[in-house]
MARTOR-643336 format. One record per residue (C-alpha): x, y, z; chain. Coordinates in nm, 4 decimals, always signed. Layout:
% residues N
<xx = X&yy = Y&zz = Z&marba = A>
...
This chain:
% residues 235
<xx = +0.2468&yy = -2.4858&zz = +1.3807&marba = A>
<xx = +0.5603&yy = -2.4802&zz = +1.5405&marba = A>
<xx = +0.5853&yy = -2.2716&zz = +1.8661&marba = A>
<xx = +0.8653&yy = -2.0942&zz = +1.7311&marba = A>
<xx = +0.6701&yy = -2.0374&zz = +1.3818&marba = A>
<xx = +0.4215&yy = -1.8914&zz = +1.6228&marba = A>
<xx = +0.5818&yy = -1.6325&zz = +1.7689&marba = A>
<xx = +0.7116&yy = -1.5246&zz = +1.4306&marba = A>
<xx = +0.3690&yy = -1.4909&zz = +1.3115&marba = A>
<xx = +0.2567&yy = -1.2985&zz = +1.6644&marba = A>
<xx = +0.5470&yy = -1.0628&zz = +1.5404&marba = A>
<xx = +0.4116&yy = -1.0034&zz = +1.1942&marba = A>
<xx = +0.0504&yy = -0.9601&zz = +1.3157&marba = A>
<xx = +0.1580&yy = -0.6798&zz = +1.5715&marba = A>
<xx = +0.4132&yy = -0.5403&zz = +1.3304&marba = A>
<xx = +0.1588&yy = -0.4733&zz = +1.0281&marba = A>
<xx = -0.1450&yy = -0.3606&zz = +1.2393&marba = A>
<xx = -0.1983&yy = +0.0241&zz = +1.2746&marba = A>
<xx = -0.4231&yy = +0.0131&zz = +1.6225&marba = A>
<xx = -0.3812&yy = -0.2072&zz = +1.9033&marba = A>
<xx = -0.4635&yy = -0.5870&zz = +1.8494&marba = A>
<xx = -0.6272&yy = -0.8073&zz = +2.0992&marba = A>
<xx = -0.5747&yy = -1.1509&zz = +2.2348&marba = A>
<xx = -0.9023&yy = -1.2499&zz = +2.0345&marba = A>
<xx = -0.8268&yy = -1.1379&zz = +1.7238&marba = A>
<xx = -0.4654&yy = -1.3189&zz = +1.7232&marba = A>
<xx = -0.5753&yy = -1.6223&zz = +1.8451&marba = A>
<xx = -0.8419&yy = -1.6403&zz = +1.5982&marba = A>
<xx = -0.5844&yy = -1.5640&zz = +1.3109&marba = A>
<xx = -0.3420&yy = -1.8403&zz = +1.4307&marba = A>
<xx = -0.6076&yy = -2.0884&zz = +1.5367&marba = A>
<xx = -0.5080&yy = -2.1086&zz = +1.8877&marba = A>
<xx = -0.7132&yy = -2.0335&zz = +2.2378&marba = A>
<xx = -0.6264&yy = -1.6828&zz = +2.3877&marba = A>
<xx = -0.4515&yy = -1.8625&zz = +2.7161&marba = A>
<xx = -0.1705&yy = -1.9798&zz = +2.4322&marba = A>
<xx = -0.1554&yy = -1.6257&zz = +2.2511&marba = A>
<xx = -0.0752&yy = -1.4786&zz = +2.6146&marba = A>
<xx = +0.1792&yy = -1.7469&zz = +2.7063&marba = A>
<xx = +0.3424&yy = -1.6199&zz = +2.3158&marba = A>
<xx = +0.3348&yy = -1.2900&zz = +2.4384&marba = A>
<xx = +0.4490&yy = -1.3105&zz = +2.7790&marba = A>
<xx = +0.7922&yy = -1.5042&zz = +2.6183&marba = A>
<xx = +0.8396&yy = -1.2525&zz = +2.3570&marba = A>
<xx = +0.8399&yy = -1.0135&zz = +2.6252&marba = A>
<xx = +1.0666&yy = -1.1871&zz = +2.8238&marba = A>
<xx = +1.3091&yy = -1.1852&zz = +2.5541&marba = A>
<xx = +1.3134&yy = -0.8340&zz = +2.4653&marba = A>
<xx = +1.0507&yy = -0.7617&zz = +2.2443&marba = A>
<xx = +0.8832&yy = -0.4183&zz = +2.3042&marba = A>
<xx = +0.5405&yy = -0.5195&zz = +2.2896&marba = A>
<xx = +0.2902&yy = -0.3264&zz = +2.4812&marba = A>
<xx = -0.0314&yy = -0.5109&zz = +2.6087&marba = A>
<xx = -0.3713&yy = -0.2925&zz = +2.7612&marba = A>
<xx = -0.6442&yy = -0.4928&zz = +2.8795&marba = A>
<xx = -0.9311&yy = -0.5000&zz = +2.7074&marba = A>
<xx = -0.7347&yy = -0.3010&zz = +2.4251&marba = A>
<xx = -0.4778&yy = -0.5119&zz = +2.2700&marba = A>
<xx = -0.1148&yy = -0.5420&zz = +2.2049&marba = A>
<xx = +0.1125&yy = -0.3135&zz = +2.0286&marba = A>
<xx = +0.4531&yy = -0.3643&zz = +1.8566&marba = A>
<xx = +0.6663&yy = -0.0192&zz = +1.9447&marba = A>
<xx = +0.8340&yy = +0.1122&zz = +1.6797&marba = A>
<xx = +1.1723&yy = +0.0552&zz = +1.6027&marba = A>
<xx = +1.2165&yy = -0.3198&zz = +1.6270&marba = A>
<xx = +1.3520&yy = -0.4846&zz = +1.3317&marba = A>
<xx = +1.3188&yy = -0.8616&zz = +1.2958&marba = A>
<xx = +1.6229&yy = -1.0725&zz = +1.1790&marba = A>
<xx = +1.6321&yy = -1.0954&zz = +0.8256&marba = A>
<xx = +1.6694&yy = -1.4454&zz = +0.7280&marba = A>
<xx = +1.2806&yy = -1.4830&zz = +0.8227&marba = A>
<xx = +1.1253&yy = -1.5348&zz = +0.4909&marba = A>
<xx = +0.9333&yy = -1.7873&zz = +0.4059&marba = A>
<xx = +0.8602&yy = -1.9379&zz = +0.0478&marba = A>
<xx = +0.5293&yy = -1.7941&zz = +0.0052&marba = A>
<xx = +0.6400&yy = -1.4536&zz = +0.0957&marba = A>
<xx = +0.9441&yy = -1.4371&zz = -0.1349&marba = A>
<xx = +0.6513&yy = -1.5453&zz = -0.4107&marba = A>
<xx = +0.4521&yy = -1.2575&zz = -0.3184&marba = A>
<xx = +0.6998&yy = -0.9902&zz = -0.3343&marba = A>
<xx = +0.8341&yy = -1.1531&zz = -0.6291&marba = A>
<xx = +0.4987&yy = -1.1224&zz = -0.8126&marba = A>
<xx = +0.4312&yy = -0.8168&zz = -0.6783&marba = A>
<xx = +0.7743&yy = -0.6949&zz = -0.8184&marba = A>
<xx = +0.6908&yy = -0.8468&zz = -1.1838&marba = A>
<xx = +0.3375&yy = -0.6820&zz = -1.1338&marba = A>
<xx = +0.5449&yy = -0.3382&zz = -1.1036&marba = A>
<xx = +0.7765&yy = -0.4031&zz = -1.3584&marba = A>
<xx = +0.4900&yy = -0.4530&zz = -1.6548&marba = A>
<xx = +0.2897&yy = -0.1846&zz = -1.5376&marba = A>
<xx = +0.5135&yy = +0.0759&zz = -1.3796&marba = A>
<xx = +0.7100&yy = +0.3833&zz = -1.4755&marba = A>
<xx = +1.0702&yy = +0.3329&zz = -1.5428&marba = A>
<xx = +1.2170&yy = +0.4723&zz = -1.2034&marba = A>
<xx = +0.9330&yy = +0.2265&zz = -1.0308&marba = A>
<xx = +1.0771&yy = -0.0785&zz = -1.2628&marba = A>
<xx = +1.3843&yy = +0.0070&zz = -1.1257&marba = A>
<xx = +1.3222&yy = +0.0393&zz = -0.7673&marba = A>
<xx = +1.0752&yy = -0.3233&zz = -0.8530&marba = A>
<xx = +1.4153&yy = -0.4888&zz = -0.9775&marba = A>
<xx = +1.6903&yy = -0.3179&zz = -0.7456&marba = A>
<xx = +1.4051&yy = -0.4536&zz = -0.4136&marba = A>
<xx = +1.4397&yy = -0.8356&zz = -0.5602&marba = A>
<xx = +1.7844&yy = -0.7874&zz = -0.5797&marba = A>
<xx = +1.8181&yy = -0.6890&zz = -0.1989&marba = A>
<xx = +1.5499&yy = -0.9577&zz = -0.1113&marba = A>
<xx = +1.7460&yy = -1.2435&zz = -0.2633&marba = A>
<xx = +2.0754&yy = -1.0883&zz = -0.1207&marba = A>
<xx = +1.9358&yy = -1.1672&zz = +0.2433&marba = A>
<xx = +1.7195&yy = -1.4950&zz = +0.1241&marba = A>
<xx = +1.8622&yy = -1.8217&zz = +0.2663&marba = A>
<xx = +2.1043&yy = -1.9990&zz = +0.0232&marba = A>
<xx = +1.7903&yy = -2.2822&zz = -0.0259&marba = A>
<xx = +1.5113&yy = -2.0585&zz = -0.1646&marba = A>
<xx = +1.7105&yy = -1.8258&zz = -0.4267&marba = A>
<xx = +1.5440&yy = -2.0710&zz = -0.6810&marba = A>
<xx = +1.2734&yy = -1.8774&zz = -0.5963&marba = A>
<xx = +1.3845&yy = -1.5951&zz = -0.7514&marba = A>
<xx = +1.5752&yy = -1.7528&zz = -1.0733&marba = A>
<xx = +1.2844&yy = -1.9654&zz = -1.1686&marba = A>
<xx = +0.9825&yy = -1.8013&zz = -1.0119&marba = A>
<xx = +0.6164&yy = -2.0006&zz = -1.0236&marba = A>
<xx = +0.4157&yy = -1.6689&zz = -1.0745&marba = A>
<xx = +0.4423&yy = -1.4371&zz = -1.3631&marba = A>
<xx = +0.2523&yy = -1.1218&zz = -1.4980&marba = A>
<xx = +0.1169&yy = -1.0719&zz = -1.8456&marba = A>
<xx = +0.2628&yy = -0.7758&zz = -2.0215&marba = A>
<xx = +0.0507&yy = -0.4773&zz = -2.1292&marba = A>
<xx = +0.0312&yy = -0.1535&zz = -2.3114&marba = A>
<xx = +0.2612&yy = +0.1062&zz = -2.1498&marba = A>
<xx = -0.0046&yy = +0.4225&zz = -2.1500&marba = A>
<xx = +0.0939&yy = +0.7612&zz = -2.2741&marba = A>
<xx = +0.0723&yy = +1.0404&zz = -2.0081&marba = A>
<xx = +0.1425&yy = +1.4300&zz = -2.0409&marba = A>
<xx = +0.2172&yy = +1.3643&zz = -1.6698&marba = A>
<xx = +0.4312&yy = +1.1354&zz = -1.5383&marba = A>
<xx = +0.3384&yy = +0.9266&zz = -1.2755&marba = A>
<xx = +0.6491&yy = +0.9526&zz = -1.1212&marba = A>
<xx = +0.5760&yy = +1.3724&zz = -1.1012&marba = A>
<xx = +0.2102&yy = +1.2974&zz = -0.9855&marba = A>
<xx = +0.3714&yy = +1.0368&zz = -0.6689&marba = A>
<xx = +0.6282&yy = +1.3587&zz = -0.5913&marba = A>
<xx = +0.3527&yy = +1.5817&zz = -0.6018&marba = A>
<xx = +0.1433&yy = +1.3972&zz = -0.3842&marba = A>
<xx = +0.4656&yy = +1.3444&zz = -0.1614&marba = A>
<xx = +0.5738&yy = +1.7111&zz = -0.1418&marba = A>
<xx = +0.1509&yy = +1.8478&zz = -0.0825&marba = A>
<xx = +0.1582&yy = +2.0305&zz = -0.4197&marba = A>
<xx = -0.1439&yy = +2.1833&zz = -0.6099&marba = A>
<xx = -0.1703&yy = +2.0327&zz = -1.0253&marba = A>
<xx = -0.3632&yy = +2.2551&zz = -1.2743&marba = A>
<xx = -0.4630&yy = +2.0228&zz = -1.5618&marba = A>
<xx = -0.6858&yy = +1.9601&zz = -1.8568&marba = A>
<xx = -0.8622&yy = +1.6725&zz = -1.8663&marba = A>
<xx = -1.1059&yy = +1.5369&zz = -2.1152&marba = A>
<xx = -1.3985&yy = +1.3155&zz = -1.9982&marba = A>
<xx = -1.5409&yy = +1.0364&zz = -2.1230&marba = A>
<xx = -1.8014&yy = +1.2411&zz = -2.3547&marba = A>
<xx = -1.5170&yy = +1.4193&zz = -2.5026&marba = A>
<xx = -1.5691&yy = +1.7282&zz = -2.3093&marba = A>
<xx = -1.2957&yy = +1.9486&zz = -2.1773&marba = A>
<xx = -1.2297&yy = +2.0771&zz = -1.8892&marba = A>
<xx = -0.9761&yy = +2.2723&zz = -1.6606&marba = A>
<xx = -0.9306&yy = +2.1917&zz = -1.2935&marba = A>
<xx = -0.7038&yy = +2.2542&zz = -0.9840&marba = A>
<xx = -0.6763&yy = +1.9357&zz = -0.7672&marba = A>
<xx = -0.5019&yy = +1.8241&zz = -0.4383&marba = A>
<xx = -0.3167&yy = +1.4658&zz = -0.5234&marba = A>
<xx = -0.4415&yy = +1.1983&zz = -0.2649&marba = A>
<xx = -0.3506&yy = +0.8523&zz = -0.4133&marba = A>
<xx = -0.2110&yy = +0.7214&zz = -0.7571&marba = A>
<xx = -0.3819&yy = +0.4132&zz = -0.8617&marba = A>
<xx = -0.2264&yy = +0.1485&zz = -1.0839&marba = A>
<xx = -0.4553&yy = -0.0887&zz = -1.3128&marba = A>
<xx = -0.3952&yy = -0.3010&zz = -1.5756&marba = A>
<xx = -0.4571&yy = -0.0358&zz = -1.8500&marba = A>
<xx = -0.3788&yy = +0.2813&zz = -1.6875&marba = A>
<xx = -0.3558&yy = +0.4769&zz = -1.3715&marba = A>
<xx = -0.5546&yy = +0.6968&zz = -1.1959&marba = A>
<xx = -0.5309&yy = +0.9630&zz = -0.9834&marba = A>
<xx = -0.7372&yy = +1.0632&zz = -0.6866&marba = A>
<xx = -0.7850&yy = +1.4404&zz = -0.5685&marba = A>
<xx = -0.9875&yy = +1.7166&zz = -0.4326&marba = A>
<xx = -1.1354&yy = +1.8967&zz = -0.7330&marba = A>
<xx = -1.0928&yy = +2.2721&zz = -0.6844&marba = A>
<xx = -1.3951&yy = +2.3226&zz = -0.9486&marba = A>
<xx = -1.6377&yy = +2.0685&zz = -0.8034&marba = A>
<xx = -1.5078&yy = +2.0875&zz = -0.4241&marba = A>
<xx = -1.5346&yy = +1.7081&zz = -0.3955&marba = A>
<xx = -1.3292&yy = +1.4048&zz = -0.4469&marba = A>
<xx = -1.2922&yy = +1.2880&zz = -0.8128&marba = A>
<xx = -1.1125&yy = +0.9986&zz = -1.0009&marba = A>
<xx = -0.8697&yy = +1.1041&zz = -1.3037&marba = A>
<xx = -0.7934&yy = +0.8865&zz = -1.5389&marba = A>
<xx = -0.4075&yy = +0.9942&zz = -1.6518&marba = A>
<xx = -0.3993&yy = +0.9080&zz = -2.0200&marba = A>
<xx = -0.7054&yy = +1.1923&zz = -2.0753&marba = A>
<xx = -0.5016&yy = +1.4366&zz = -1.8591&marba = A>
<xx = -0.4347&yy = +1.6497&zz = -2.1795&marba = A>
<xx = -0.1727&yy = +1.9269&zz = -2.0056&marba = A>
<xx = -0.0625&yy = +1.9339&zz = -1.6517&marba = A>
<xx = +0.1565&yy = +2.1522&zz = -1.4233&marba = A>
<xx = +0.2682&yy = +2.1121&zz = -1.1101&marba = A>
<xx = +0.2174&yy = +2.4305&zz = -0.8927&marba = A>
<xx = +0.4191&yy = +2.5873&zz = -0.5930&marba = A>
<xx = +0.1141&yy = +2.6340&zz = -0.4371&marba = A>
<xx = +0.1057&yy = +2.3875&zz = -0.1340&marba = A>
<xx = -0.2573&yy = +2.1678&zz = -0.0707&marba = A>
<xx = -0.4027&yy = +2.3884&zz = +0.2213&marba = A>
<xx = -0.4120&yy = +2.0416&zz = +0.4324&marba = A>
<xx = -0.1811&yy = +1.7929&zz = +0.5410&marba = A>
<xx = -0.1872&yy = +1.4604&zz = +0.3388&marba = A>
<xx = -0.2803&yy = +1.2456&zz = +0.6303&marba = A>
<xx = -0.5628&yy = +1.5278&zz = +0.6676&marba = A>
<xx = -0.6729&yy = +1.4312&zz = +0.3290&marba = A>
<xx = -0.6436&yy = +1.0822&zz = +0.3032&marba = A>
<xx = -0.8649&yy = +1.0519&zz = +0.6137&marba = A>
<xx = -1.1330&yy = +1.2729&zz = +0.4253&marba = A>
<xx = -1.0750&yy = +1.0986&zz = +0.0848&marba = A>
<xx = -1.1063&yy = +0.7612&zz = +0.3099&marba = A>
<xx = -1.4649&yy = +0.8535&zz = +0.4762&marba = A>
<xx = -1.5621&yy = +1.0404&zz = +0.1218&marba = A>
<xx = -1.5127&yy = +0.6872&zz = -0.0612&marba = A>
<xx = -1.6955&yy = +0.5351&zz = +0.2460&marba = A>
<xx = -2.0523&yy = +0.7229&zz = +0.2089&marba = A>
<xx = -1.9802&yy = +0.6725&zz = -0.1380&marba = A>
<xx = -2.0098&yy = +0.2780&zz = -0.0711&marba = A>
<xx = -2.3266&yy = +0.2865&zz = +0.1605&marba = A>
<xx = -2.4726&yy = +0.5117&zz = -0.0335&marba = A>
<xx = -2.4096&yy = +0.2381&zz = -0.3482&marba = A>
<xx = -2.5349&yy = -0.0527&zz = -0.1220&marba = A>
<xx = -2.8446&yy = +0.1387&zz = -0.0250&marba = A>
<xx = -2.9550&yy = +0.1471&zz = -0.3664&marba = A>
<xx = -2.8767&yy = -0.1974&zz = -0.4586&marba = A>
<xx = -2.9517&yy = -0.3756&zz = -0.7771&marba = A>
C-alpha cells in the first residue's frame, strides 16, 4: 500500500471509531508494525490533522474534520451504491428518495473515471413485496427521533391480541418486513414488533421518560444477556 493510501486509511479508521484506537489495533488492520503507524501519525499531525494520541489509550480523530471529497475509492462507491439499491427495494418512499437523491450527490463529487460505477453498477438487489403497515415506518423513525410514546395493537404469532404502550429504540429493516424494537409498557422489558401485525397505532405526546441514548445503552446490554444467556444453553 501506498504511503499516501495509508494515511487515508489511518483517517478512516480514526474517523469511524467511537473510543480511542491504539497503535496495535491500526497496525494490525493495515498490516504494518506499530513504529510505521506512529511515523503515519506523527505526519498527519504535522500537517494539520487534529488527531489526539494518549499512551497506552489510543488515538482519536476530533470532531469537525472533513476529508476532501474526491477520496472514494471503487469499492466504496459499490457499497453505497448497493446499499442505496438495498434501500430503494425495501424502503418507504421518503427513504427511496433520500436512497436516490444520496447517489446523486455521491456521483456529483465522484472523479470523472468511476461514474461508470454508478450508470452500470456490478451489484444489484432483488425486488420484494412492499409490506402493508397501519404505521408507517417513516412515523415510527420520527417517533423514535422526537422520544415519543406509541399505543398499538398488535397481534402475535398465535393470533392473539394485544394492547401495549412502548418506547421506540430501533427500526429494523429485513427482507420481508420491519421490525421495531421498544420497551413494552405491559411486560416492562424489551420486545421485538413485527410492523405488518401492528393492527392500530398512535403516536402519543407523551415523551419516553429516558433519553434515547439512555435506552439504546439498556436495549444494547438487554440484547447482550439475551445472547449469553442463548450460548449458555447451547444446542
Amino acid at each position: 500500500m501506498r504511503r499516501g493510501d495509508r494515511l487515508f486509511e489511518v483517517i478512516e479508521i480514526l474517523r469511524r471509531a467511537r473510543r480511542p484506537v491504539p497503535a496495535s489495533a491500526i497496525a494490525a488492520e493495515l498490516e504494518v508494525c506499530k513504529r510505521t503507524v506512529y511515523r503515519d501519525v506523527a505526519a498527519l499531525m504535522a500537517q494539520g490533522v487534529p488527531i489526539r494520541g494518549e499512551a497506552g489509550v489510543g488515538y482519536v480523530l476530533e470532531a469537525g474534520f472533513h476529508m476532501p471529497p474526491l477520496m472514494l475509492t471503487a469499492d466504496e462507491i459499490e457499497a453505497a451504491v448497493l446499499g442505496a439499491q438495498w434501500v430503494q427495494t425495501r424502503g418507504e418512499p421518503d427513504m427511496r428518495r433520500a436512497a436516490a437523491s444520496l447517489v446523486a450527490k455521491i456521483e456529483a463529487i465522484a472523479p470523472e473515471d468511476l461514474h461508470s460505477f454508478f450508470a452500470q453498477p456490478v451489484t444489484g438487489v432483488a425486488p420484494v413485496d412492499t409490506p402493508q403497515e397501519v404505521l408507517s415506518s417513516s412515523d415510527i423513525r420520527a417517533a423514535i427521533r422526537r422520544q415519543k410514546k406509541i399505543r398499538l395493537e398488535y397481534r402475535d404469532d398465535r393470533g392473539s391480541m394485544t394492547e401495549r404502550i412502548v418506547w421506540p429504540v430501533l427500526l429494523g429493516y429485513r427482507d420481508q418486513g420491519r421490525i421495531l424494537a421498544a420497551w413494552c409498557e405491559l411486560r416492562s422489558g424489551f420486545r421485538y414488533f413485527r410492523t405488518e401485525r401492528i393492527t392500530y397505532a398512535q403516536i402519543l405526546e407523551d415523551r419516553v421518560p429516558k433519553r434515547l441514548p439512555q435506552l439504546r445503552a439498556d436495549w444494547d446490554r438487554a440484547m447482550a444477556a439475551e445472547r449469553e444467556r442463548y450460548a449458555r444453553s447451547g444446542p
